[in-house]
NUNU-677864 format. One line per 3 residues: number of its first residue (from 1); their letters; for each residue z, x, y of N, C-alpha, C, O. Coordinates in nm, 2 decimals. Layout:
<pts>
NUM = a = Z/X/Y/Z/X/Y/Z/X/Y/Z/X/Y ~ ...
</pts>
This chain:
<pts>
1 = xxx = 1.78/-0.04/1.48/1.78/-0.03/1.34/1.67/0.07/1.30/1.56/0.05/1.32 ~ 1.71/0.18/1.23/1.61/0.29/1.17/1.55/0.25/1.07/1.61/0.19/0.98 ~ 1.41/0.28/1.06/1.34/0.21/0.94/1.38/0.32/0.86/1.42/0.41/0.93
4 = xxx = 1.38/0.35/0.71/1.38/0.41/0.64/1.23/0.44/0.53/1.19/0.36/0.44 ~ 1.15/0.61/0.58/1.04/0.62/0.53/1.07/0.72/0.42/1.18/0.77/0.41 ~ 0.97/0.75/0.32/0.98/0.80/0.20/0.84/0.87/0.17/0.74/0.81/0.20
7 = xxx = 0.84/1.00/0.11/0.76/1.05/0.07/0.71/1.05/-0.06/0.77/1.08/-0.16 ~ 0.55/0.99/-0.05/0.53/0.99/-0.19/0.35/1.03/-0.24/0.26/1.01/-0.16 ~ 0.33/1.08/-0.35/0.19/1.12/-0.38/0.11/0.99/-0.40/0.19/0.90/-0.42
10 = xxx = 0.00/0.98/-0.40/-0.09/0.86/-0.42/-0.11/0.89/-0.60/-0.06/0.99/-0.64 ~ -0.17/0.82/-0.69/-0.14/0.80/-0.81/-0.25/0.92/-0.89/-0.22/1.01/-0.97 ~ -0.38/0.89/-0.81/-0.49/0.98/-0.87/-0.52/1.08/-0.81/-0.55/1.18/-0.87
13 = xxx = -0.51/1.09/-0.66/-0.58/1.15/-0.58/-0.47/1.32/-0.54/-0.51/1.43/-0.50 ~ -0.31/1.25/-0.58/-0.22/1.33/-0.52/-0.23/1.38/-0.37/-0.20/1.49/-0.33 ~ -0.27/1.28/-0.31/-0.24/1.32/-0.14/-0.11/1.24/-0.14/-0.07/1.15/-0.21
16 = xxx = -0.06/1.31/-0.03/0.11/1.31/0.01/0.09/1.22/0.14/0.03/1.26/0.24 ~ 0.15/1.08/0.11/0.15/0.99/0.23/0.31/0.99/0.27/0.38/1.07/0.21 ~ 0.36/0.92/0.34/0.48/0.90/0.42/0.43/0.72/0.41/0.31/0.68/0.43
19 = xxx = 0.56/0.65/0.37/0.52/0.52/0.37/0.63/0.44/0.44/0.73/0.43/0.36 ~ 0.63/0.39/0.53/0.74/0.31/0.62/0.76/0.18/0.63/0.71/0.12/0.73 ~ 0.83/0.10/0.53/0.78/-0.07/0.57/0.82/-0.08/0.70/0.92/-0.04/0.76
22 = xxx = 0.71/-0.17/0.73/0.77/-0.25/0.87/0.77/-0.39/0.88/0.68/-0.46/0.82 ~ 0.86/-0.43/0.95/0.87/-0.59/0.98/0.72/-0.66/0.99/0.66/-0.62/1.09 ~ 0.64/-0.76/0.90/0.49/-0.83/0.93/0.53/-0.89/1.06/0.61/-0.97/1.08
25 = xxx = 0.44/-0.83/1.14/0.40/-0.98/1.25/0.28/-1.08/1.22/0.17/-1.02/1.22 ~ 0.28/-1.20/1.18/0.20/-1.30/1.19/0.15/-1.29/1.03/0.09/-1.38/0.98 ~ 0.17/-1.19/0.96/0.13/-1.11/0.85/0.18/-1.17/0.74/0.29/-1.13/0.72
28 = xxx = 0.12/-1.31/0.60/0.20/-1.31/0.50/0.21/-1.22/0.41/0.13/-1.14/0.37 ~ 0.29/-1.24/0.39/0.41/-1.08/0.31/0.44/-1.03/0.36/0.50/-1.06/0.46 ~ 0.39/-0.87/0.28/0.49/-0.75/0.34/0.41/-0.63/0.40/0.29/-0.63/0.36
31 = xxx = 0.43/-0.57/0.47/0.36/-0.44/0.54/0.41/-0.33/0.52/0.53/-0.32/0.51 ~ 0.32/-0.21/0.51/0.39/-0.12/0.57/0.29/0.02/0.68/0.17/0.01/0.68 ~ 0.34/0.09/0.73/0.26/0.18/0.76/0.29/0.33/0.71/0.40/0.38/0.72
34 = xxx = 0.19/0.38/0.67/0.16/0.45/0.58/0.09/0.59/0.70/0.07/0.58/0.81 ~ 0.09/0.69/0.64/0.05/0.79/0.68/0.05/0.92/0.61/0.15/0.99/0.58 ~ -0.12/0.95/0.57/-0.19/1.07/0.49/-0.13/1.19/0.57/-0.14/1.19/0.69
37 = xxx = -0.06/1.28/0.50/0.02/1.37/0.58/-0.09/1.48/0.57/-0.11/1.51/0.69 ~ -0.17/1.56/0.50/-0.28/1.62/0.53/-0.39/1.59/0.60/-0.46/1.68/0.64 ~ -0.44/1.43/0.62/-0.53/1.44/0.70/-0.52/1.43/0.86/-0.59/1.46/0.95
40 = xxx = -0.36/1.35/0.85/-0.28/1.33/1.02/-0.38/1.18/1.00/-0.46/1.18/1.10 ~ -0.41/1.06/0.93/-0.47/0.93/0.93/-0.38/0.88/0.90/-0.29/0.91/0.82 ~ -0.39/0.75/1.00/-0.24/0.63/0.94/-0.33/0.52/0.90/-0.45/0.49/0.92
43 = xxx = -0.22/0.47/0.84/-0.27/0.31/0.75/-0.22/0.17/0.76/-0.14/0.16/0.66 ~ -0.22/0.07/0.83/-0.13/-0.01/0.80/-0.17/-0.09/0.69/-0.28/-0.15/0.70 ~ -0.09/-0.12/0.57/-0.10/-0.16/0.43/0.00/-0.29/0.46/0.11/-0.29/0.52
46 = xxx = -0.08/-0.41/0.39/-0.09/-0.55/0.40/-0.08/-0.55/0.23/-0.16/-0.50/0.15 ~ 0.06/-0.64/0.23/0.04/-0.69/0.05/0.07/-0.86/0.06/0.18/-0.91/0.07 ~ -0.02/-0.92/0.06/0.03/-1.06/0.08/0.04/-1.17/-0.06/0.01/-1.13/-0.17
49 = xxx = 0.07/-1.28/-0.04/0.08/-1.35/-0.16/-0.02/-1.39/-0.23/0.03/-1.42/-0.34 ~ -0.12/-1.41/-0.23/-0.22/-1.42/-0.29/-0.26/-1.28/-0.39/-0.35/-1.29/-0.47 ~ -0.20/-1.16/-0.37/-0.25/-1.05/-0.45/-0.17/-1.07/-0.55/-0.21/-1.08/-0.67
52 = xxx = -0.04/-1.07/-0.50/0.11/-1.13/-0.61/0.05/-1.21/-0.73/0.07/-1.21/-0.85 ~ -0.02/-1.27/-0.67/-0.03/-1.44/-0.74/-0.14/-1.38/-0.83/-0.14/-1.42/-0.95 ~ -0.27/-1.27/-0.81/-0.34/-1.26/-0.85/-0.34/-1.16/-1.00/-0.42/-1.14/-1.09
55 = xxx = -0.17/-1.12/-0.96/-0.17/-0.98/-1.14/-0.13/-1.11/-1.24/-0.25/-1.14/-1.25 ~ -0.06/-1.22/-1.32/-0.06/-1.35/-1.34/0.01/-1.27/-1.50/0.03/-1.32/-1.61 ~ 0.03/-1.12/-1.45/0.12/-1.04/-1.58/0.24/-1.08/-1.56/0.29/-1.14/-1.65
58 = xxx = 0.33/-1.06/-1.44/0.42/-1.13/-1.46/0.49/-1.23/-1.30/0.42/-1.20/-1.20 ~ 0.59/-1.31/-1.28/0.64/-1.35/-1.14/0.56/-1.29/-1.03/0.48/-1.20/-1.05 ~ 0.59/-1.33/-0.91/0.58/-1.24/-0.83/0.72/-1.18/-0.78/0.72/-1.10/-0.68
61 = xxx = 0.83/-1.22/-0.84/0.96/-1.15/-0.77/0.97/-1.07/-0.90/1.09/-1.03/-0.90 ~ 0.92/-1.03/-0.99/0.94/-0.93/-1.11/0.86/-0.83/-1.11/0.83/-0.78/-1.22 ~ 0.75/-0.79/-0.94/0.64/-0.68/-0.99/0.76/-0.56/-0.92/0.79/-0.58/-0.80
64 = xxx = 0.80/-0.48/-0.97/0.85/-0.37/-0.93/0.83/-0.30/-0.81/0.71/-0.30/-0.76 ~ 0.92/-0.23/-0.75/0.87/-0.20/-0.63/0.79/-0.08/-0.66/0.69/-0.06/-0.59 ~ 0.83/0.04/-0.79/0.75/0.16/-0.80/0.59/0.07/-0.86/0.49/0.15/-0.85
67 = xxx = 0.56/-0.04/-0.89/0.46/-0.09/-0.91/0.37/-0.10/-0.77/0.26/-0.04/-0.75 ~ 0.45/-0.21/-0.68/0.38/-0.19/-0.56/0.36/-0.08/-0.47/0.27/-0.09/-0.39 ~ 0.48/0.07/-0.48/0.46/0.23/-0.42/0.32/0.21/-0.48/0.23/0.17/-0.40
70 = xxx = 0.29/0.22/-0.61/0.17/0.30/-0.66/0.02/0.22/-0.62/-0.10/0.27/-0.61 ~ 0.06/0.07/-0.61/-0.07/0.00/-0.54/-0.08/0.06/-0.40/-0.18/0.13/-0.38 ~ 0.00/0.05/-0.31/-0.04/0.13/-0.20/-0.11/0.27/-0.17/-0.19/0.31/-0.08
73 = xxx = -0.05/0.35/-0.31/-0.15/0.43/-0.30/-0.29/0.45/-0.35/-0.38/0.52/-0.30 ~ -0.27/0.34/-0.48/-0.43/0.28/-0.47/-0.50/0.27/-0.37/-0.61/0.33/-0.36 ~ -0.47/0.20/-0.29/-0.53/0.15/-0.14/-0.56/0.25/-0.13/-0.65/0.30/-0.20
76 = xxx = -0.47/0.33/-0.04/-0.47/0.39/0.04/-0.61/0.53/0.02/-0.67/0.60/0.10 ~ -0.61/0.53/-0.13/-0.66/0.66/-0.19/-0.84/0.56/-0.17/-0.93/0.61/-0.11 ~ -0.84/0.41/-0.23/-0.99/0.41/-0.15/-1.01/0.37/-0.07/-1.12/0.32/-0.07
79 = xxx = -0.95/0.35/0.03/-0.97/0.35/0.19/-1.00/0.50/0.24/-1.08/0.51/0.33 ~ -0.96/0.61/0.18/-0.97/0.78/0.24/-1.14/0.80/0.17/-1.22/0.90/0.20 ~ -1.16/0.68/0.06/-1.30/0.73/-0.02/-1.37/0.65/0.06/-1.46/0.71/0.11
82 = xxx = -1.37/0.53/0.10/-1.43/0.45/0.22/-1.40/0.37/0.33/-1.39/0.24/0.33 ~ -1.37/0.46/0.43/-1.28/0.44/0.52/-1.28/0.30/0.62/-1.36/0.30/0.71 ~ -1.22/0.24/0.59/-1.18/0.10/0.67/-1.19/0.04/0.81/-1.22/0.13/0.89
85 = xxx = -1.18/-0.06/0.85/-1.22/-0.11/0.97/-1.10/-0.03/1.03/-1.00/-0.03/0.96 ~ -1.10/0.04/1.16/-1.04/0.13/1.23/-0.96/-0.05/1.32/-1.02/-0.15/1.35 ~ -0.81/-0.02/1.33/-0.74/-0.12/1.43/-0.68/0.00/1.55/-0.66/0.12/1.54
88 = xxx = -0.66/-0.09/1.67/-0.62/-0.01/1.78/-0.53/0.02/1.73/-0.45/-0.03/1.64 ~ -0.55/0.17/1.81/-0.47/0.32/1.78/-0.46/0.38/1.68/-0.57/0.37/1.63 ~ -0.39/0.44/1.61/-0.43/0.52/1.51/-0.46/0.49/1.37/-0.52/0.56/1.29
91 = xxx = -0.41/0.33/1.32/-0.42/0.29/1.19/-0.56/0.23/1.20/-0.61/0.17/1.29 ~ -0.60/0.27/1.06/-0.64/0.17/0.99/-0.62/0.05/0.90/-0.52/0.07/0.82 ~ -0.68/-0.08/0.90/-0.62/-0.19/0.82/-0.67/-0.16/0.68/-0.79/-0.12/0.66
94 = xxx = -0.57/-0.17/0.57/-0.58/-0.18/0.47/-0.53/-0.33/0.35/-0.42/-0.39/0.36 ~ -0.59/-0.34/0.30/-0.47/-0.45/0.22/-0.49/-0.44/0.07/-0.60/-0.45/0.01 ~ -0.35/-0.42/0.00/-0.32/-0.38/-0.13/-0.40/-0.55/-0.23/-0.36/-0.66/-0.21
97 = xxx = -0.50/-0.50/-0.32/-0.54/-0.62/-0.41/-0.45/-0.66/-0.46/-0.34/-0.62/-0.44 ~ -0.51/-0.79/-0.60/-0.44/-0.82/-0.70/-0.50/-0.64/-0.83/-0.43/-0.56/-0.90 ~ -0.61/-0.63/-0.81/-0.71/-0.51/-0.88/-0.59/-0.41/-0.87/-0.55/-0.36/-0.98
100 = xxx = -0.50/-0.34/-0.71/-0.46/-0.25/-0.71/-0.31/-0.27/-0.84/-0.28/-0.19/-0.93 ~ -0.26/-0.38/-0.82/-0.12/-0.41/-0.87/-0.18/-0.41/-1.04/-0.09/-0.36/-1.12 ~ -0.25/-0.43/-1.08/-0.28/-0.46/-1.24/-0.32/-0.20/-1.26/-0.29/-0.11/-1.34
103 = xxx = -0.36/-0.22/-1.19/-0.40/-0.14/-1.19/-0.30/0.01/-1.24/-0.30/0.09/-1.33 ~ -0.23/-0.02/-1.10/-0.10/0.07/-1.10/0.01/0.05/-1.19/0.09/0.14/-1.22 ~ 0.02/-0.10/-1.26/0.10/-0.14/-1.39/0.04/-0.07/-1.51/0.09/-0.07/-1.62
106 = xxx = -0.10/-0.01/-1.48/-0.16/0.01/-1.63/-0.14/0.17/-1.61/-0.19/0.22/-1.71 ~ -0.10/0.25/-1.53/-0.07/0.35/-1.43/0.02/0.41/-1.53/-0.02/0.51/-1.61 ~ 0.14/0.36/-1.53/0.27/0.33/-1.55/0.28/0.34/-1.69/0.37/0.41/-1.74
109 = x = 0.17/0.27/-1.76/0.21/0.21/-1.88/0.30/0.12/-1.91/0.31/0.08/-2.02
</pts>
């Protein structure tokens, strides 16, 4: 099965990541792996239920998915400003807040 990845800018920063969900192992929620296409740095980005739980603006099956694109790039954009515990091989671990999701909703407008 081909994962299907997608190109997208981060919210403030406009670096161009590539973002690929992938299946969590052991992981609650959702993952994906991510990768800064100018710097050649990967990311693996962790959104789990407790961040969900923590925007309390609305469900957690009603936060949009362009809501959570743009938390990722939250992350993603301060992990590049203070870079993260390094995991074997090329990613870094990242994990999207409740901060990034309120964040990127206020983004949006």
């Amino acid at each position: 099965m081909e994962e299907a990845s997608r190109f997208s800018k981060t919210p403030k920063l406009h670096v161009v990541v590539q973002i690929t969900e992938i299946v969590p192992s052991g992981i609650e929620g959702r993952a994906w792996e991510v990768h800064d296409v100018e710097r050649n740095r990967g990311f693996r980005v962790t959104l789990n239920q407790r961040a969900l739980e923590g925007t309390r603006s609305k469900p957690a099956d009603e936060v949009r998915e362009q809501a959570i694109e743009d938390a990722i790039g939250l992350a993603v954009e301060r992990a590049l400003q203070t870079p993260p515990e390094k995991v074997s091989g090329i990613l870094y671990e990242v994990e999207v807040t409740s901060k990034d999701l309120v964040e990127s909703a206020a983004l949006r407008g």
